[in-house]
N, C-alpha and C positions, 0 to 999 in steps of 0.2 A: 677765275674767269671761265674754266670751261664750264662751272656748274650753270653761271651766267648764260654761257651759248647755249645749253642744254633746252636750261627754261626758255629761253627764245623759241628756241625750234620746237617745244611742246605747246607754249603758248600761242603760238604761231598756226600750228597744226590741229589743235584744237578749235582755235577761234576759226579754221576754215571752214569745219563740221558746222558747228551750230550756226556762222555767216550764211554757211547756203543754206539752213533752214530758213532761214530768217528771208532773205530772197525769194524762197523759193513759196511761202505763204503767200508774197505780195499779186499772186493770180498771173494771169496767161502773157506771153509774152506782147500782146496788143494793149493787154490792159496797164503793165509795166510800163510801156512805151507812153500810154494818152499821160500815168502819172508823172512822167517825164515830161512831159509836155512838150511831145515831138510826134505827137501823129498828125497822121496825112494830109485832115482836114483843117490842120491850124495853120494861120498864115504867118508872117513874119513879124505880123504887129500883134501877134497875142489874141488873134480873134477868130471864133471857130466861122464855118462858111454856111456853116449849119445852120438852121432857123432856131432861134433861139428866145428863149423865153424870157430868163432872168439876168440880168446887167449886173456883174459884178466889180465894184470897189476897193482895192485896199486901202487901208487905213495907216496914218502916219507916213513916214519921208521911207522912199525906198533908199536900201542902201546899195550900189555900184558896187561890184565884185571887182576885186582888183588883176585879176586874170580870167580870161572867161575864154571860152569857145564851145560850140554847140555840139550837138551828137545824139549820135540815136539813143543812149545813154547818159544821162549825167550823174557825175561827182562831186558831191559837194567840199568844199576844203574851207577849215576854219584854223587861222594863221596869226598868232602877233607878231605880224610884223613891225608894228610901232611898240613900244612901252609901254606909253603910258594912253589915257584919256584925259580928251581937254574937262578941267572942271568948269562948269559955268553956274552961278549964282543967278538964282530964278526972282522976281519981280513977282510973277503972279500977276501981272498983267497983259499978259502977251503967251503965245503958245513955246512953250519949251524950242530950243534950236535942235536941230538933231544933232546927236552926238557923233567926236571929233576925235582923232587920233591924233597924239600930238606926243613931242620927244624925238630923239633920234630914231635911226630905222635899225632895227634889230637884223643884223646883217645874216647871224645864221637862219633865222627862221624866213628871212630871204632865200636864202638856202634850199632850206627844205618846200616851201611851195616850188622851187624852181625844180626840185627833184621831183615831185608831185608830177607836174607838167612832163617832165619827160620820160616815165614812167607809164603815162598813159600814149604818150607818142611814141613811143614804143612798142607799148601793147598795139597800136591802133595800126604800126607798121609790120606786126605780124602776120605771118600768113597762116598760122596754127591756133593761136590762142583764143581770137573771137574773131574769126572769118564774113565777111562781110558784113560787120558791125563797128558803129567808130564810137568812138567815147570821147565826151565832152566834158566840161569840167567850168566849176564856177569854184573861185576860191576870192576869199573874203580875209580883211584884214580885222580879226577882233581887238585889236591893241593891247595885250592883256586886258580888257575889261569883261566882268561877267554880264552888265547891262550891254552893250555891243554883242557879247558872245551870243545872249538871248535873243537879242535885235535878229543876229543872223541865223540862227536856228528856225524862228518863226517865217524867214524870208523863206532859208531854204525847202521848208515845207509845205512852202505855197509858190514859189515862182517868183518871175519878175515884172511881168505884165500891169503895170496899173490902173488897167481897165480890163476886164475880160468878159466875153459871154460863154451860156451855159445853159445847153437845155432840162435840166432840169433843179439842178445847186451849185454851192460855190463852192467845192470841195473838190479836192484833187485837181489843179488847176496847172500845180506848176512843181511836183513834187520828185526831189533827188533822190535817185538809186540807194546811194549809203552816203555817208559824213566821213570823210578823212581829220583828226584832228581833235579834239585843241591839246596842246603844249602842256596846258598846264591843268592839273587834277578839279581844283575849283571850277574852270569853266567846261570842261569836261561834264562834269556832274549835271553843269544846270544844261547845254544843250542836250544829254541823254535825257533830263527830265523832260524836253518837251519834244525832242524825236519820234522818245521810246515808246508813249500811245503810240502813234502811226506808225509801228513795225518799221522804222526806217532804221537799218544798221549804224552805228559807228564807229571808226577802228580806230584807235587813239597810237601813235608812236612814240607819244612821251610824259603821258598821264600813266603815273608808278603808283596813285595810292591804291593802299591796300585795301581802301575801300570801295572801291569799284569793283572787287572781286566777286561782290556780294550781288550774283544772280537775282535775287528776289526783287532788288533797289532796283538793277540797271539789266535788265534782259538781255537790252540788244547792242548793248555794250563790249567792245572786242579790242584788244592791244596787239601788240607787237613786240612790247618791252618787259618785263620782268615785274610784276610788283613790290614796291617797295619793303617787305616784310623777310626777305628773300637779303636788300640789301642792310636793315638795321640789324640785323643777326652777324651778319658779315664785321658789319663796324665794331661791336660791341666787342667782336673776338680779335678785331685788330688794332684796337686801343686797347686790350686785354696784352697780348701779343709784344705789344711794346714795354708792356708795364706801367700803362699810365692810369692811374687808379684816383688819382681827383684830378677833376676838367671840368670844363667851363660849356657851357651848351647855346646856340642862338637858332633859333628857326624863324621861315618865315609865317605870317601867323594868315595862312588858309589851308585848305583840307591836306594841301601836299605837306605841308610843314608841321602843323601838330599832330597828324599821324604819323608821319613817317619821325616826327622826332617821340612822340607816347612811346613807337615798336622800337625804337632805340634803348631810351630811358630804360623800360621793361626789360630787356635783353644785357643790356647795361648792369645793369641791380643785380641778375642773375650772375654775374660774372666777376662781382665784385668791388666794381666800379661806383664811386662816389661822385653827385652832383654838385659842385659848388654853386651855382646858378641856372636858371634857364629861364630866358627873354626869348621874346617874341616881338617880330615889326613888319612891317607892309610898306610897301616903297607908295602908297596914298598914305601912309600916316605924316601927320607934321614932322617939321625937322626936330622938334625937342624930343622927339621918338628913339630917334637916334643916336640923338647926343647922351639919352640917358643908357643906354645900349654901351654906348661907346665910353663911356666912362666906367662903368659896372666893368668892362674888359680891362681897364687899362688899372683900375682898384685891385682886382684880383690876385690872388694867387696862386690861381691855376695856371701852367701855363700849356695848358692845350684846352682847344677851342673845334667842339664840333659843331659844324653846321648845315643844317639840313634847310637848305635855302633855296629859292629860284635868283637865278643871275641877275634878275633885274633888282631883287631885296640887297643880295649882297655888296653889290655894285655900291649901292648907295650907303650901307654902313662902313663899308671900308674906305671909301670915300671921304667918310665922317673922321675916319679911324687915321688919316693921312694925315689931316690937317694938324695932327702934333702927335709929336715922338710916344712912342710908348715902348715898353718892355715887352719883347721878342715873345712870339706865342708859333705856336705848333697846329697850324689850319687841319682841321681832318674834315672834309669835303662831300657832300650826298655826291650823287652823278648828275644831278640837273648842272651843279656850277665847277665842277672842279675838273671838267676839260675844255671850259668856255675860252677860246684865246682871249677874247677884249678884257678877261680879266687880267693877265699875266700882265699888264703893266703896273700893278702896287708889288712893289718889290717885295714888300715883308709876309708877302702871301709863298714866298719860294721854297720849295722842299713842301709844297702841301701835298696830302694824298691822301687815297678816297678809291673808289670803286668805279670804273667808267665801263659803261659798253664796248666790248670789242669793237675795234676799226675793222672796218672793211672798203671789199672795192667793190665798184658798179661799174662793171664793161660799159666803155662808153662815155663814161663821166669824168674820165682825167682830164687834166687841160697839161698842159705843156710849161715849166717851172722856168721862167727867164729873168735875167737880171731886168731893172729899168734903167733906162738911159735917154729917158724926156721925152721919144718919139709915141711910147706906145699908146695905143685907145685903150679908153680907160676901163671900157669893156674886157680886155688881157691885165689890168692889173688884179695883182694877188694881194687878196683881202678873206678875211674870216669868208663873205661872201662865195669868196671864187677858188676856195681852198679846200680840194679834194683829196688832202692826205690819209684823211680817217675815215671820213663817213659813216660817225659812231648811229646819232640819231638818224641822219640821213638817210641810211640804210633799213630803218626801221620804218620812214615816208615809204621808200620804195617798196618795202614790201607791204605793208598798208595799201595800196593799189592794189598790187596785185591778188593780194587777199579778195580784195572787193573784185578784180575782174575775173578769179578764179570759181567765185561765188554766183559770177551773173553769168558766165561759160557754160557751168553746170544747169542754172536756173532755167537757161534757154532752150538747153539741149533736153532737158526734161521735161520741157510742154511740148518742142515738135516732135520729142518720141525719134532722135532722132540716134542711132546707136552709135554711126559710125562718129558723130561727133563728140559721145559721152564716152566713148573708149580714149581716143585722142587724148580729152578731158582728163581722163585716167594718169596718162604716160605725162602730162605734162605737168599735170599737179603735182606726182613723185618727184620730178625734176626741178621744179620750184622750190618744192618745200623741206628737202633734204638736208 
């Protein structure tokens, strides 16, 4: 784990250099501000006062951010908070519905947009960090969907105005500072493809693939969390380590899951290690997906089982995996699922282990641990949601913020030329990012 903290605090550190390039291209601090779509001459309904020439339109169902408030600055945040996407079967006779979130609500990634928000209320309640500047924030629910994730990428690089004027194009009407998010590596990928033309940053907290590493793809692409490359080397020497030399393998099958399970396999091989299988599933595939998954597990003779999964994949195969007894297996866990509480109810998953982000604390974010006894609001009960013990990913939301606001500190202080601000900037970044 400390090599874990190491790569944090360099990737960290790092990503803050090349973030303020990235800000700091996007032109003067007025011109920053009109792409924000918070200057002086725009009024509350999205309309400049200015004589204007051209009437602009957007096209399709706006989608409603599910936390929003204004600011001389905005931050975009992109969150599944739901699972899954509702499917709907098209007619072809009628215009498409806009797409729906639908499932339970994914209670950590509740979590984490709610650390987002006060991470910026915080920054906004400083008197050091960006002084007379407030940050606003628009966060969106992509349900896990990459069609949603793209919906809101294209929102957020345009606004939310359904009608707007413009004297002279429709461009730059309604455009976010940087992007906080997405969760997961596939939808990751497609918001950077269509940020990354418009030089809009994005700092992900829990997008691991090793493929985003890759500068040339993703520019302006920035984490917090470790790349996954980092943790299949790790696994391979601790399946090594135990002496378990034939296992069983499952991934989920998008960019997080057959790369991060490829740099396993690889690492694996090298170590000695034998495959007796490796499947692949997506919690949209049918149920016979899984059931053949879950039978291939319960055939087997392997009895250790790694799985480089997202929680909502997992969820659903061991799901599968309950509904009849099977012969005891030995879970070895990526770190997207294997410190998920809402899993720890299948028993036969006990004694799993795996690599997790340090826990940490965020001054400020503990709540108070009390028994229930019927009277409390439900707002005080303790839930994965309202459960500040660790703050493994959580803490990677937070500093994603601050990343972005350390970024727009400097960005600022660098057009008004202003020293005594960029010194401050100095003492405060050290302290940040240490």
């Amino acid at each position: 784990m400390e090599i874990s903290a190491l790569c944090i605090g360099l990737i960290l550190s790092l990503g803050l250099c090349e973030l303020n390039s990235a800000l700091a291209l996007n032109g003067s601090e007025d011109d920053v501000k009109q792409r924000a779509g918070f200057t002086e001459d725009r009024t509350g309904a999205g309309v400049s006062t200015q004589t204007s020439s051209v009437k602009c339109k957007l096209q399709g169902t706006t989608r409603l951010p599910v936390f929003s408030m204004d600011g001389d600055y905005v931050i975009g945040g992109v969150l599944s908070i739901h699972y899954n996407m509702q499917t709907v079967k098209h007619n072809y006779t009628t215009m498409p519905e806009p797409l729906r979130c639908t499932g339970s609500i994914n209670t950590r990634e509740l979590r984490f947009s709610r650390a987002m928000i006060f991470a910026i209320e915080e920054i906004n309640n400083s008197t050091e960090l960006l002084p007379g500047i407030k940050l606003g924030y628009h966060i969106y629910d992509a349900c896990g969907s990459v069609p949603v994730a793209v919906h809101v990428a294209f929102q957020l690089s345009n606004g939310l105005d359904p009608v707007f004027y413009t004297g002279d194009n429709c461009s730059q009407s309604g455009m976010v500072m940087a992007v906080v998010g997405e969760s997961g590596s596939t939808p990751s990928i497609s918001i950077s493809r269509i940020i990354g033309p418009f030089n809009i940053p994005q700092v992900s907290y829990f997008s691991t693939c090793a493929c985003l590493s890759n500068k040339q793809q993703y520019p302006n692409f920035f984490r917090t969390i470790p790349s996954d490359q980092f943790q299949a080397d790790a696994l391979a020497k601790l399946v090594k380590h135990f002496g378990w030399t034939w296992i069983g393998a499952v991934r989920s099958d998008s960019d997080y899951g057959n790369n991060g399970m490829a740099s396993f396999l690889d690492a694996a091989r090298k170590e000695g290690i034998c495959v007796e299988y490796s499947e692949s599933f997506y919690r949209t595939h049918p149920r016979s997906r899984f059931q053949r998954v879950a039978d291939v597990i319960r055939r087997s003779t392997a009895m250790v089982v790694v799985a480089f999964t997202s929680p909502g994949d997992i969820r659903i195969l061991l799901e599968e995996l309950s509904l009849e007894p099977f012969p005891p297996r030995q879970w070895i866990g990526s770190e997207s699922w294997v410190t998920a509480p809402d899993l720890l109810k299948f028993s036969f998953c006990a004694g799993t282990i795996g690599f997790g982000i340090q826990k940490s604390v965020i001054p400020g974010a503990a709540i108070d641990k009390r028994l229930c006894d019927g009277t409390e609001d439900i707002k005080t009960l303790q839930s994965p949601y309202t459960d500040t013990s660790q703050l493994r990913i959580t803490n990677m939301v937070y500093k994603a913020v601050y990343a972005i606001a350390h970024a727009i500190h400097k960005a600022v202080c660098q057009e008004t030329n202003s020293t005594t601000q960029c010194d401050k900037f100095t003492r405060i970044e050290s302290k940040e990012v240490s």
